[in-house]
C-alpha positions as CSV (number, residue, x, y, z in Angstrom):
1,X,-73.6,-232.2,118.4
2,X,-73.0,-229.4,115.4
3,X,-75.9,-227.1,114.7
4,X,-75.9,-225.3,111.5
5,X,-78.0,-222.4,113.2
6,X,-76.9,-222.1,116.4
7,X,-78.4,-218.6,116.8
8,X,-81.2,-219.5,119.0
9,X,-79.0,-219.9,122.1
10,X,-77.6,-216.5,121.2
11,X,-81.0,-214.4,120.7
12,X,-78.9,-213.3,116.9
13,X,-81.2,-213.1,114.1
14,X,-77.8,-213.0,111.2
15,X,-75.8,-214.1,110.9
16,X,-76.2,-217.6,111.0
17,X,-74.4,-219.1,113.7
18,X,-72.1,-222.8,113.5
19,X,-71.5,-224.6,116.1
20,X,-69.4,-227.7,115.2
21,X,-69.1,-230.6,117.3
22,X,-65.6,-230.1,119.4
23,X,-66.7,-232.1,122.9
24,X,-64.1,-229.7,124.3
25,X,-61.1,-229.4,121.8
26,X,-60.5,-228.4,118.1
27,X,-63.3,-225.9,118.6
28,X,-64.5,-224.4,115.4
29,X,-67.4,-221.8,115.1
30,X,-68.6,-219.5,112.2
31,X,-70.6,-216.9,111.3
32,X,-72.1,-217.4,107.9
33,X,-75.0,-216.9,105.3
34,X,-75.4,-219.0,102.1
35,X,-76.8,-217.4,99.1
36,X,-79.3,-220.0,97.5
37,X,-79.5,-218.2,94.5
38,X,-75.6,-217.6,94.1
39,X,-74.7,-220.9,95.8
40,X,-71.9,-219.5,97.4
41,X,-71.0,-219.5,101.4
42,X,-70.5,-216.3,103.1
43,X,-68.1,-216.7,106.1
44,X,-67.9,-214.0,107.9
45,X,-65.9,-214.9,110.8
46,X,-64.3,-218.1,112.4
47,X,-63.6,-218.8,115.8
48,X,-60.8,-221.2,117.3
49,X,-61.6,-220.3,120.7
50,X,-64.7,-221.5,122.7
51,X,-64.5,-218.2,124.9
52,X,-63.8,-215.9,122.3
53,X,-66.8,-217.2,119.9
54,X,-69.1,-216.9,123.9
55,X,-67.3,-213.4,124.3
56,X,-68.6,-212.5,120.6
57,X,-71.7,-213.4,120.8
58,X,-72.9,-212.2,123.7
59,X,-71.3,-208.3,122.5
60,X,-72.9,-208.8,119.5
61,X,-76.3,-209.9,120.9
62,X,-75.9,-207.2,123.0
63,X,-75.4,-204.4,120.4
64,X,-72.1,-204.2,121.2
65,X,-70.3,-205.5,118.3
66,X,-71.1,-206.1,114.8
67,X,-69.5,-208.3,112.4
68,X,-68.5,-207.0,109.2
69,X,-70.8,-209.1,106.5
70,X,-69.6,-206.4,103.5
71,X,-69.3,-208.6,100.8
72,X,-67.1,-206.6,98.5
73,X,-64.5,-206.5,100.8
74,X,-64.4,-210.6,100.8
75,X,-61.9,-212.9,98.6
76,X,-63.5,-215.8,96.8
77,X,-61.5,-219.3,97.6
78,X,-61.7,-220.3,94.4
79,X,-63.9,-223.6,94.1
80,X,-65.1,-225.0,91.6
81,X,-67.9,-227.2,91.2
């Protein structure tokens, strides 16, 4: 099952956390934010691997690591509506 905020499991406040449904293969997980009042959809990191995106999260709900959610230094993918 996917879950849009997945940061409960995780004990991580932001960014929000996806988990998509894989059962096991094709793993995707992000870390994102969307701005309501920009409508846009921060993506702040994407994860192909399951133990990579467990490794992660468990640093970063440790203090260990932080992700970098400067928005100035993102690229815009260019769609539009």
């Amino acid at each position: 099952m996917q879950e849009l905020k997945h940061n409960k499991e995780w004990g991580i406040e932001n960014p929000n956390i996806y988990k998509g449904a894989s059962n096991g293969k094709n793993v995707f997980r992000c870390a994102y934010h969307f701005s309501r009042d920009e409508q846009i959809l921060y993506i702040y990191e994407i994860w192909l691997s399951h133990d990579e995106y467990e490794k992660d999260c468990d640093l970063i709900k440790k203090g260990k690591k932080s992700l970098n959610m400067n928005k100035s230094e993102m690229f815009d993918l260019g769609y539009n509506s």
